[in-house]
C-alpha positions in Angstrom: 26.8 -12.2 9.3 28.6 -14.5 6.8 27.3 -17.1 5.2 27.9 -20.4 6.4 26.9 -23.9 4.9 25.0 -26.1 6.9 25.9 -29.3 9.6 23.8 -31.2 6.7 26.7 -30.2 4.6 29.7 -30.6 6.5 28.0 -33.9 7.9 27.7 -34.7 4.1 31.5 -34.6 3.2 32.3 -38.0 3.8 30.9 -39.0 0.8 31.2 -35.2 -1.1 33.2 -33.9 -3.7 33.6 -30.5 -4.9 34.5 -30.7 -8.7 34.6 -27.0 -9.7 36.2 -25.1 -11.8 37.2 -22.3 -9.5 38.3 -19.7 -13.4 34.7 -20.6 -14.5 33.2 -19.6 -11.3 34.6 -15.8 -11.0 33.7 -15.7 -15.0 30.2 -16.7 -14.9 28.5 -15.0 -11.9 25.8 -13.4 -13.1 22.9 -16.4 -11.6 23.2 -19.8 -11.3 22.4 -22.8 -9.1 25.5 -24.4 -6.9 24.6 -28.4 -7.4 26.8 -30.7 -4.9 26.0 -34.1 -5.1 27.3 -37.1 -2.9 27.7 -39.0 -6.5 29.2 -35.9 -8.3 29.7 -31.8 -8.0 28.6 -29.8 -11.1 29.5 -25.9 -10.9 27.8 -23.0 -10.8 28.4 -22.1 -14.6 27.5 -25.3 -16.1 24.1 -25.0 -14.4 23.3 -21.3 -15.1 24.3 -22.1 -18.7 21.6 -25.1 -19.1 18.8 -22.4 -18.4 17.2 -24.6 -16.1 13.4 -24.4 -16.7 12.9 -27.7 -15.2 13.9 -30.0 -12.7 15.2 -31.8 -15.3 17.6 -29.4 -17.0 18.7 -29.2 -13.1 19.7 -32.3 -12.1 19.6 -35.0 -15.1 23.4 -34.5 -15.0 23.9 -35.9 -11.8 24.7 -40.0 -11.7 22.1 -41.8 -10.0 19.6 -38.9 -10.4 16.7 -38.6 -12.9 13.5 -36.5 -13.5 10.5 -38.6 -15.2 7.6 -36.3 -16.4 7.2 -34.1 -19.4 4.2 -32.4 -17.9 4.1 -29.0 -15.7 2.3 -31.3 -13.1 4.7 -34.1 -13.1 8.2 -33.3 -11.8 9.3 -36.5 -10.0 12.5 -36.4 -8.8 14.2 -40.2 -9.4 17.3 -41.7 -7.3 18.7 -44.8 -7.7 14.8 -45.9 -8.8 13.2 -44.5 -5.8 10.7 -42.0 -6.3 10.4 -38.5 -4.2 7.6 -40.3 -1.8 10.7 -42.0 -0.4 13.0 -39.2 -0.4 13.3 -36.3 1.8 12.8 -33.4 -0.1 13.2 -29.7 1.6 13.0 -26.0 0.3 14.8 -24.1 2.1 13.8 -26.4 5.3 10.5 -27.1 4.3 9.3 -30.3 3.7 7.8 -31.1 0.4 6.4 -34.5 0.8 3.4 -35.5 0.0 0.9 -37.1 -2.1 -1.5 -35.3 -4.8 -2.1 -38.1 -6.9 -0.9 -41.4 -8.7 -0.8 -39.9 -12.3 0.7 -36.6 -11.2 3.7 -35.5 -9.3 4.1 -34.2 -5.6 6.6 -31.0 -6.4 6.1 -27.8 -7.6 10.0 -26.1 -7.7 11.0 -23.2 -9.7 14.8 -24.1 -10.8 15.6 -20.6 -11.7 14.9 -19.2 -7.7 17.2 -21.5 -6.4 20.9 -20.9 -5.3 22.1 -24.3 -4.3 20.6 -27.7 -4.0 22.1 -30.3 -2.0 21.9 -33.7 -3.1 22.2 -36.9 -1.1 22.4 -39.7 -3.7 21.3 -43.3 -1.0 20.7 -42.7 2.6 24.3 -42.1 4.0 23.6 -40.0 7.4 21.0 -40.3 10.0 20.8 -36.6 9.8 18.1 -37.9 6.5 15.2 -39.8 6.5 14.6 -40.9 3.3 14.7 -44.3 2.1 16.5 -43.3 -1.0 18.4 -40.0 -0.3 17.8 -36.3 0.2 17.9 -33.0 -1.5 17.7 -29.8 0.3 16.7 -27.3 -2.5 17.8 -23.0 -0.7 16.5 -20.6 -2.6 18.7 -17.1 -3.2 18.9 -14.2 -1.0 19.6 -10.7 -0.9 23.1 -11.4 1.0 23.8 -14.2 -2.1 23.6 -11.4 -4.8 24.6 -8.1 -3.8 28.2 -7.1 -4.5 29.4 -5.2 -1.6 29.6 -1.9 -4.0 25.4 -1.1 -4.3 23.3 -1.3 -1.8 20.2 -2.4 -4.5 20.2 -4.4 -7.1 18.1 -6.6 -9.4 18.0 -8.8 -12.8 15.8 -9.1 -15.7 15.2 -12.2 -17.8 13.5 -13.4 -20.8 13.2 -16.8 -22.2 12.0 -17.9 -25.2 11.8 -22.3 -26.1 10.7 -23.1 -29.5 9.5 -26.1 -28.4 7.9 -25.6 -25.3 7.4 -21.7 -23.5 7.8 -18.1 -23.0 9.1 -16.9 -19.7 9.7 -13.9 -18.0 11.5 -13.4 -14.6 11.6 -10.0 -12.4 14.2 -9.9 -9.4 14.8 -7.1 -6.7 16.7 -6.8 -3.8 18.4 -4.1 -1.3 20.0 -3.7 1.8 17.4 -1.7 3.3 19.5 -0.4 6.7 22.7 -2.0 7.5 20.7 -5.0 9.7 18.1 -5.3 7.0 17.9 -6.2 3.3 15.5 -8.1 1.0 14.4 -9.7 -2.4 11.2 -10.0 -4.1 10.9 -12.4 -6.9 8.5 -12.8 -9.6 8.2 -14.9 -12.7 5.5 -16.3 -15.1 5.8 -18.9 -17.6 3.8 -19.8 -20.8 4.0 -23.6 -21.6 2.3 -25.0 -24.6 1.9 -28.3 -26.3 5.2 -28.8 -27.3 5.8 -31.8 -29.9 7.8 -34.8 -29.4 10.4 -36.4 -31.7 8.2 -37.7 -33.9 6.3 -34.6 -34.3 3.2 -35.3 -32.2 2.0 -32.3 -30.5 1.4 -33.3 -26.8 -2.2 -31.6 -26.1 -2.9 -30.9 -22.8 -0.2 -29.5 -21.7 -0.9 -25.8 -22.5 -0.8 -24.3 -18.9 0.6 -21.1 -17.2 3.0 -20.8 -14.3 3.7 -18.2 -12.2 5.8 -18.1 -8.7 6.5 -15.2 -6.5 8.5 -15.2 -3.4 9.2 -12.2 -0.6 12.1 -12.6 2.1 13.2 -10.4 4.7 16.2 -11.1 6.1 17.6 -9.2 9.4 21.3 -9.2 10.8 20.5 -9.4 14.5 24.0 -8.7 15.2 27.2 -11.0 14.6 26.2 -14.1 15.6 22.4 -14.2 14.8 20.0 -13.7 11.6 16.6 -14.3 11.3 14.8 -14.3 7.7 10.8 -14.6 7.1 10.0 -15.7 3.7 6.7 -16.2 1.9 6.6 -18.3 -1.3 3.4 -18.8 -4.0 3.1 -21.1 -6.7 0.8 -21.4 -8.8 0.3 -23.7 -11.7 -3.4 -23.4 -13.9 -4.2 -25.0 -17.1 -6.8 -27.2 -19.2 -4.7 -30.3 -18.7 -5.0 -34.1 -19.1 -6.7 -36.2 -17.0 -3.4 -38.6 -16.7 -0.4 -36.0 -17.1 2.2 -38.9 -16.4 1.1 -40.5 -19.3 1.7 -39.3 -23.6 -1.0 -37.9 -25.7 -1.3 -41.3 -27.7 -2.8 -42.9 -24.0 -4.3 -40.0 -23.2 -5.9 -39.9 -27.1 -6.7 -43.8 -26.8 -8.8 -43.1 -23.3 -10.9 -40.2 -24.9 -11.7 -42.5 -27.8 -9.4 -40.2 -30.3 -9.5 -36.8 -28.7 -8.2 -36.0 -25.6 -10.5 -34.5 -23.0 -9.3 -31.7 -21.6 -9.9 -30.9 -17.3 -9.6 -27.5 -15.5 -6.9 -28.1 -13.4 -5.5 -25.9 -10.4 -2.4 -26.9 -8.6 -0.8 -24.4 -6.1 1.7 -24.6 -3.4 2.0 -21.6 -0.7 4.9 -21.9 2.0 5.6 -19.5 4.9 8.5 -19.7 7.0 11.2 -18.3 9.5 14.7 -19.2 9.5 16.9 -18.0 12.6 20.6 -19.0 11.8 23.3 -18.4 14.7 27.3 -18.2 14.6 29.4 -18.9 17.5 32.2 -20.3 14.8 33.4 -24.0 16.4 31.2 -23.7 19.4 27.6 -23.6 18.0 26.3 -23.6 14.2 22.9 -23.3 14.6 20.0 -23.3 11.6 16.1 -23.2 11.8 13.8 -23.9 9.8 9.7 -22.9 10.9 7.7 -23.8 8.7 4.0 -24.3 6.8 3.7 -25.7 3.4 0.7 -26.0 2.2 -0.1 -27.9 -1.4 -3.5 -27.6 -3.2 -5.2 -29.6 -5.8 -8.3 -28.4 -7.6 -9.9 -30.5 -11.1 -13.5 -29.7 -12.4 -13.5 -33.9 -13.9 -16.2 -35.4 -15.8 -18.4 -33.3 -14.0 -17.0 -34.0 -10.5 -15.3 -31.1 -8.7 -12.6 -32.9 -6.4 -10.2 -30.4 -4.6 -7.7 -31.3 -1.6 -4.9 -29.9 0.6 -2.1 -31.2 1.8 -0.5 -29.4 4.9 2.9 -30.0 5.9 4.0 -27.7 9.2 7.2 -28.6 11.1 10.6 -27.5 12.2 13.7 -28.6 10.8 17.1 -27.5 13.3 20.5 -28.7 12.5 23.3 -27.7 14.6 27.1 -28.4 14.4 29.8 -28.3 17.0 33.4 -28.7 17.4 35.6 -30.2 19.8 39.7 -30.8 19.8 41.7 -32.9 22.4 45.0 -33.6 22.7 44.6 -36.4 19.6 41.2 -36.0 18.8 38.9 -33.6 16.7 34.9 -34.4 17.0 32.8 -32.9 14.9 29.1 -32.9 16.4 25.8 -32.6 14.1 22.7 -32.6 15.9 19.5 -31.6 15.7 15.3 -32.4 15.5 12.8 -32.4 12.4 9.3 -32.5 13.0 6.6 -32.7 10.3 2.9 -32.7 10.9 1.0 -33.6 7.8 -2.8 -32.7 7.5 -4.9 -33.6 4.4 -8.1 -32.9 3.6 -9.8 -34.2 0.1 -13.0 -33.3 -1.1 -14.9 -35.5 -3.9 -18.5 -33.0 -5.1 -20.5 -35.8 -7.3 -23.5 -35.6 -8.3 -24.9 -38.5 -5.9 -23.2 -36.8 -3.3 -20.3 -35.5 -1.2 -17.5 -37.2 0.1 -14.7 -36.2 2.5 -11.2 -37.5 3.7 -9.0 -36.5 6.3 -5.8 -37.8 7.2 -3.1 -37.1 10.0 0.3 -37.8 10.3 3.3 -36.8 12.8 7.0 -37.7 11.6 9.6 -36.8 14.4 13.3 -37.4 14.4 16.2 -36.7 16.9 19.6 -37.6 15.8 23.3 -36.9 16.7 26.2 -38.0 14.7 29.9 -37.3 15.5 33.1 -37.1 13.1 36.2 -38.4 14.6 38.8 -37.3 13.0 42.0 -39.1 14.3 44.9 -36.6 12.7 46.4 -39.7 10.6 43.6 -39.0 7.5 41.2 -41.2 9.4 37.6 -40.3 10.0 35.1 -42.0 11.7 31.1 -41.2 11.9 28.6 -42.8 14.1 25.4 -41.7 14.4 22.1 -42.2 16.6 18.6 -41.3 15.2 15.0 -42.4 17.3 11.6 -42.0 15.3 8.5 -41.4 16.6 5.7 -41.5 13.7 2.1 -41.8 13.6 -0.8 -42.0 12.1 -4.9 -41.7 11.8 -7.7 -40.7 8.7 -11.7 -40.2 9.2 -12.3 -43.9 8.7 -9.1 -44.9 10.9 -9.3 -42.6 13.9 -7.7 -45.1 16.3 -3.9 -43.6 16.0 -1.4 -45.8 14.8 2.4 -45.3 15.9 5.9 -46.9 16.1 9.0 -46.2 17.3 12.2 -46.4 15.8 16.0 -46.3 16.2 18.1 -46.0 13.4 22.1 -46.5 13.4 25.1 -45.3 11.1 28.3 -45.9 10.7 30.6 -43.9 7.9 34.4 -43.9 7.8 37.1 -42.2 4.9 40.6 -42.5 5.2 43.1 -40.6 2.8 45.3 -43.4 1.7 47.9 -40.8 0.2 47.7 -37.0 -0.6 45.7 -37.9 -3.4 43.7 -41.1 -2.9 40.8 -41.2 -0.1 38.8 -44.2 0.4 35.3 -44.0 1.7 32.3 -46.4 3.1 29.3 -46.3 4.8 26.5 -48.3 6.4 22.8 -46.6 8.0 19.7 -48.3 8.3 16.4 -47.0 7.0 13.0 -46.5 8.4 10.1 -45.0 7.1 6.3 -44.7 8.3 3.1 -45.4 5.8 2.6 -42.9 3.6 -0.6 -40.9 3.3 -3.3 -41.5 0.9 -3.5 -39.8 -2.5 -5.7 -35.9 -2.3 -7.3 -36.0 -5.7 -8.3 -40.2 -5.4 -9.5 -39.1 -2.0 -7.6 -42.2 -0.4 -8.0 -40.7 3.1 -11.8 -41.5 2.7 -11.5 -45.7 1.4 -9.1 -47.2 3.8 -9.0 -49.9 6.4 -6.8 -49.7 9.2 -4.6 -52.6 8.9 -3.6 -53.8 12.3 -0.6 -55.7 11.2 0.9 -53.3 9.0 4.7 -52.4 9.7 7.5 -49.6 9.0 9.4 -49.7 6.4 13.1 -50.4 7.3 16.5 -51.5 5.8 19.6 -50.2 5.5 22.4 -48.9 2.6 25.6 -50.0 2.6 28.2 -47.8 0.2 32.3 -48.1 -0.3 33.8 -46.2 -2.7 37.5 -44.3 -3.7 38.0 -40.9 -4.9 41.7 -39.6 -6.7 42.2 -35.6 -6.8 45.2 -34.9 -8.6 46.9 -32.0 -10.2 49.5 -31.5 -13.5 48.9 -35.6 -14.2 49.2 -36.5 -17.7 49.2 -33.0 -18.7 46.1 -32.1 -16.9 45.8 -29.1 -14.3 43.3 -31.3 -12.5 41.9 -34.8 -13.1 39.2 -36.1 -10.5 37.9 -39.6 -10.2 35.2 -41.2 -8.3 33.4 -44.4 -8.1 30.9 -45.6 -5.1 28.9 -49.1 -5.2 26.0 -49.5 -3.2 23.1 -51.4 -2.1 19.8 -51.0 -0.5 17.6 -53.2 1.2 14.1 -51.8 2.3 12.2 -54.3 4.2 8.1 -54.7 4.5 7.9 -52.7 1.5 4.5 -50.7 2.0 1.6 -50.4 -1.0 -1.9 -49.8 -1.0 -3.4 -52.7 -2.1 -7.5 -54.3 -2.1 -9.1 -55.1 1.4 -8.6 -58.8 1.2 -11.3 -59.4 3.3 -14.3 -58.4 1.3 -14.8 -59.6 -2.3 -14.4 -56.4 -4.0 -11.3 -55.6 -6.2 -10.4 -52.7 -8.5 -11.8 -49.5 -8.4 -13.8 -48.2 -6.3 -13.1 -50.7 -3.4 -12.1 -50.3 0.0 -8.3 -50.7 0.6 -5.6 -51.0 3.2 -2.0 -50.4 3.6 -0.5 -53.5 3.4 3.7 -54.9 3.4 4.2 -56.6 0.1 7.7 -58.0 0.7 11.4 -56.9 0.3 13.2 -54.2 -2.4 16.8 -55.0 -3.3 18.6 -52.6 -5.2 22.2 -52.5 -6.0 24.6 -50.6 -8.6 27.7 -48.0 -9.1 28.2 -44.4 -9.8 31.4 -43.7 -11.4 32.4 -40.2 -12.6 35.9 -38.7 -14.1 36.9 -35.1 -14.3 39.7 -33.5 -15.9 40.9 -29.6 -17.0 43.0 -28.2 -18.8 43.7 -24.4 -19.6 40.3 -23.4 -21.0 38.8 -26.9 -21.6 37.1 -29.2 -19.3 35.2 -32.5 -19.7 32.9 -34.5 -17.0 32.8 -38.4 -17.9 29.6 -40.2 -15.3 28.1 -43.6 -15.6 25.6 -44.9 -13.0 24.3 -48.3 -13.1 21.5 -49.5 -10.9 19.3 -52.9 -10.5 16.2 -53.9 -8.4 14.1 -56.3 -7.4 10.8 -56.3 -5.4 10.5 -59.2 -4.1 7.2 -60.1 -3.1 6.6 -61.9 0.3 7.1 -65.6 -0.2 7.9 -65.3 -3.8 11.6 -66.1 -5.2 11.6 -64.2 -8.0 11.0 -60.2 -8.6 10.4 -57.6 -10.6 12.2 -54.3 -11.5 11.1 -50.8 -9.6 8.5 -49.2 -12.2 11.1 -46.4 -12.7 13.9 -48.1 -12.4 16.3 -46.4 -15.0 19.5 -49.0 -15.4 22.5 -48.1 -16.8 22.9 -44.2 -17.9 26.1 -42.0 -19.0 26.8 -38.6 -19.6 30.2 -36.8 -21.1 29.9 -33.1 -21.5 33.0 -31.1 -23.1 33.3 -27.6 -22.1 35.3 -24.8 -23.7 36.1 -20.7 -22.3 37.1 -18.8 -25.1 38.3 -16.0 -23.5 39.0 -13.3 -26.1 35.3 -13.5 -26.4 33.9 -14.1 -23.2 32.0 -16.9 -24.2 31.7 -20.1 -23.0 31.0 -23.8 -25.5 29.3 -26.6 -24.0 28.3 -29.9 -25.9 26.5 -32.8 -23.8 26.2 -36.6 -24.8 23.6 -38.7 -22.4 22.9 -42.4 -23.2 20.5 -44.4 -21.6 21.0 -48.0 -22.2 17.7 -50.4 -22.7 16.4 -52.2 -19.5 14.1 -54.7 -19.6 11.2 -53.8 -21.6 12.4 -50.0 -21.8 14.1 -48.5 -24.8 17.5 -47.5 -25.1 18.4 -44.1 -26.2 20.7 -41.4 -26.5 20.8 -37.2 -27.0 23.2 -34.6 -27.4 22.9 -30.9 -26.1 24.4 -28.0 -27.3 25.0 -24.6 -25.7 26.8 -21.1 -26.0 26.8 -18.9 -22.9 28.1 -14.8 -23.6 28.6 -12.8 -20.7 30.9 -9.8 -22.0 33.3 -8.1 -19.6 32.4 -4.9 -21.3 29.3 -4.9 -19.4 31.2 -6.2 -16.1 30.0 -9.2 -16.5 26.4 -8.5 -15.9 24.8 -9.5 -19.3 24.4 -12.9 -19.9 23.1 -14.8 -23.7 22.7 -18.0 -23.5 21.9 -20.1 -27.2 21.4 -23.7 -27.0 19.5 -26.7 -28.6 18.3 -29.9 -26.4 17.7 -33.0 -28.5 19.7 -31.6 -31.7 18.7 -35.0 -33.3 14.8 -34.9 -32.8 15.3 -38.3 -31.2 12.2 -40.0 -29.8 12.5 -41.0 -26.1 11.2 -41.9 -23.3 12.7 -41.0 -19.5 13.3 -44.5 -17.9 11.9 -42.4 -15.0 8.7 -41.7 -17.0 6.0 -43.6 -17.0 6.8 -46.2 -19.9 5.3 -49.4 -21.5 2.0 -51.4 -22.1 -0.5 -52.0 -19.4 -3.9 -53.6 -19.4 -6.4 -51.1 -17.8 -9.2 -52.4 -15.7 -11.2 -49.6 -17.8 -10.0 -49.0 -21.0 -8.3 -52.1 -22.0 -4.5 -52.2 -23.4 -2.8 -49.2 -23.1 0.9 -47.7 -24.6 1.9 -45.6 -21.2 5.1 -43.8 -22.8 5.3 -39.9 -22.1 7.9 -38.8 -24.8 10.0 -36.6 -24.0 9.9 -33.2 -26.4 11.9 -33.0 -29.3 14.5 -30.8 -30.5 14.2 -27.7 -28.5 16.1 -24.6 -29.1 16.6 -22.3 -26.1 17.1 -18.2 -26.0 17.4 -16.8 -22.9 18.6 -12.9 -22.1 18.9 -11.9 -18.5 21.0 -8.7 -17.4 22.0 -7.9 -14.0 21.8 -4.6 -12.5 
């Protein structure tokens, strides 16, 4: 059966552009990681050639998009200031949301398994329920790699960062009969303390990683396919207690050293995905899922170890259907999440034990009118149904929800299409932290509301071809803004006299969040040289029920922009890359900016299947800190005044050999 994108995708095209570099992509095939964005589209080659070890490698490129945490533990995914809690966030269908613990992140995602990631910069369709966006992560498949020529296949790679880690990455796959075929994955990775731009070594983050994922896949005939895939990750080490914060805190809280905790973090998923093709009539995906994440720390002689348990079905289905003027294009569908945690706190004056329960349902349809005169006009319809109950709240709490949208784009001339959108936002409480055992310290708040809102976004977009010399020059530029009402945060039971640590809690709403901004991007080729120009600006304000002032979004990251040249020399198969990223100062946060360069061989004497790729991150040793990262000066209820800033690692130069075979 051939492959086919997703409704999600062609849902998404309102506000999508493919910028590719169609030469590049038939050049460099040997692995990669297709990355379409709403804000921006990066290709194929430019990913595979930034050896993407991290989320951040992966996506940092993207305007509107950022990755705070240096640490193994602490991938947070950052849009627009938002964090992932209020994103949605699927692999291959499965929900990853969740919430493992304040000073640690909620993913664990290996870039190098994944084929394309779909990224919904703002809440633009009610085919999403994130407050902030989406990103649907797919991870490859046998059908993605083989070549039509061998029936088996596989790939070999080795990976060697002088700042950071040794990796190694095993890949096979077949078509087993002519209905069946397969790939089994498998890769470990060596991270040690690497050292930041000052030269600090960053103890405690000495940890190894190892994922391994199985899929079958099965041609049923034509029309239908089913898959079953199982997926471990696995992520041990003797780390910090606070991974979202630098060895200097960390250092500072030990009293000079830094105390060192066994620390387990896995993530096991098993799912089936049954995919059917009736062309116009029916596009049918889904997603069955279980995703479970576990958390394990032998701290200060407490062992605390939780699970959070995400099951649920994600089905998106698209239709078409043309009248005499008319063409609608139908997306539909359900996702349903059941979340079960369970924490567990052994101290030595005792046990305690959390349990928490949440159901997250969502129906929506949303049609695309397309009117034949370069109009195109999307409503859509979404009702929620969420609720909610813990060991100490058993009485369930639920509400009910519809959301609306509206998106149009009209294509002014051949080359210029104007685009807007409005969709309002809702999103249930989330659940309590695993490791601070949350689930077992809260107080059902009878008052407590949704959060809701809505995103508004115009933009324009130029695609033109032999302008000012060019073969292609591409320019985009969206504003938006966001309003999220009865912002939710855990916050003291008011009504005892307790506060800090230790004390009882409740979800409570806290007020408004504002946020408002642009993303702007320019592309433009020529012959064998390209260059990607983005700029994203962003500004927020919580503002606090009956207050009239605000404050910023803790990771709010401001004003960032990126230009990255790119060269083919074809006599030598080789392809020159050099990045320039500048993050201007916000607030209280530094400004700062890096250059990246890389060289990416992949010699057509060995078809192509041999790929080299040389580069250095940081060249300039700067020292920095991710506006997305956990940054500046608090005073602890604990440990007094404390320097929060998780530097970034410092110049980093990165070997990688993989060969395809």
């Amino acid at each position: 059966m051939k492959k086919r994108y997703l409704a999600c995708l062609i849902a998404s095209t309102l506000t999508h552009t493919a910028w590719a570099d169609d030469d590049n992509l038939e050049r460099l095939q040997v692995w990669g990681t297709k990355v379409t964005s709403s804000s921006v589209y990066v290709d194929e080659s430019a990913i595979a050639s930034k050896q993407a070890d991290h989320l951040s490698d992966l996506l940092r490129e993207i305007p509107g998009v950022d990755v705070g945490g240096t640490h193994s533990l602490n991938q947070r995914i950052n849009v627009r200031g938002l964090d992932d809690t209020d994103l949605e966030i699927l692999i291959d269908g499965a929900s990853q949301n969740n919430s493992m613990f304040h000073h640690m992140g909620n993913l664990n995602i290996n870039p190098d398994i994944l084929e394309s990631v779909d990224i919904q910069v703002g809440s633009n369709s009610v085919v999403h329920s994130g407050l902030g966006g989406a990103m649907e992560f797919r991870t490859k498949s046998a059908r993605d790699l083989l070549d039509g020529q061998n029936a088996f296949g596989g790939r070999v790679l080795l990976g060697y960062n002088s700042n950071n880690n040794e990796y190694l990455s095993f890949t096979g796959y077949g078509q087993l009969t002519d209905s069946l075929d397969f790939i089994a994955y498998g890769t470990t990775q060596n991270r040690n303390n690497f050292k930041d731009g000052e030269g600090i070594k960053v103890l405690g983050s000495d940890g190894t990683i190892s994922n391994l994922m199985a899929k079958l896949g099965w041609d049923i005939n034509e029309q239908q396919r089913l898959a079953l895939k199982y997926d471990s990750y696995r992520n041990h080490g003797d780390y910090t207690a606070r991974p979202d914060m630098g060895v200097r805190t960390n250092s500072a809280i030990g009293g000079g050293d830094v105390p060192l905790y066994d620390t387990h973090y896995d993530r096991d998923t098993i799912s089936a995905h049954y995919e059917l093709d009736f062309g116009a009539a029916l596009n049918l995906r889904a997603d069955l899922y279980q995703n479970t994440s576990d958390l394990w720390r032998d701290y200060e002689g407490d062992q605390t170890s939780g699970t959070s348990k995400n099951s649920g079905l994600t089905l998106i289905a698209n239709s078409a259907l043309t009248s005499v003027s008319l063409t609608h294009q139908f997306t539909y569908g359900v996702k349903w999440l059941k979340i079960d945690n369970d924490s567990e706190t052994v101290a030595t004056d005792g046990i305690t034990l959390g349990h928490e329960q949440a159901d997250d349902l969502g129906v929506f349809v949303e049609d695309a009118i397309d009117f034949g005169n370069g109009l195109i006009v999307t409503p859509g319809v979404r009702f929620n149904h969420y609720s909610k109950s813990s060991a100490t709240i058993p009485e369930q709490q639920s509400w009910d929800n519809w959301q609306t949208a509206l998106a149009a784009q009209y294509a002014l001339t051949e080359d210029i299409t104007l685009h807007a959108s409005t969709t309002e936002l809702f999103k249930g409480p989330q659940p309590g932290e695993i490791f601070s055992n949350e689930q077992a310290g809260k107080i059902l708040n009878p008052e407590l509301a949704p959060e809701t809102g809505r995103n508004s976004e115009a933009g324009i977009r130029y695609n033109g071809a032999n302008v000012l010399g060019a073969d292609e020059i591409r320019l985009g530029f969206t504003a938006f803004q966001t309003q999220i009402d009865d912002y939710i945060e855990a916050v003291d039971y008011p009504l005892d006299d307790c506060t800090g640590r230790n004390c009882m809690e409740w979800d409570q709403n806290i007020g408004k969040v504002k946020i408002h901004g642009y993303e702007a991007s320019a592309f433009y080729a020529l012959n064998e040289f390209s260059t990607l120009v983005t700029y994203a600006s962003s500004d927020s304000k919580v503002h606090d029920d009956g207050a009239t002032g605000g404050e910023p979004l803790d990771r709010e990251v401001g004003d960032s922009a990126t230009v990255t040249f790119k060269y083919f020399v074809t006599s030598q198969d080789l392809e020159l890359r050099w990045q320039w990223q500048k993050t201007f100062a916000e607030g209280e946060k530094a400004g700062y900016q890096l250059h990246n360069i890389t060289a990416v061989w992949e010699p057509a004497v060995f078809n192509y299947n041999l790929n080299v790729t040389l580069g250095v991150e940081n060249l300039f040793d700067t020292l920095y800190v991710s506006h997305a990262s956990r940054t500046g000066v608090t005073n602890h209820p604990v440990f007094g005044l404390l320097q929060l800033d998780d530097y970034e690692p410092g110049r980093n130069i990165k070997l990688s050999v993989a060969y395809k075979f």
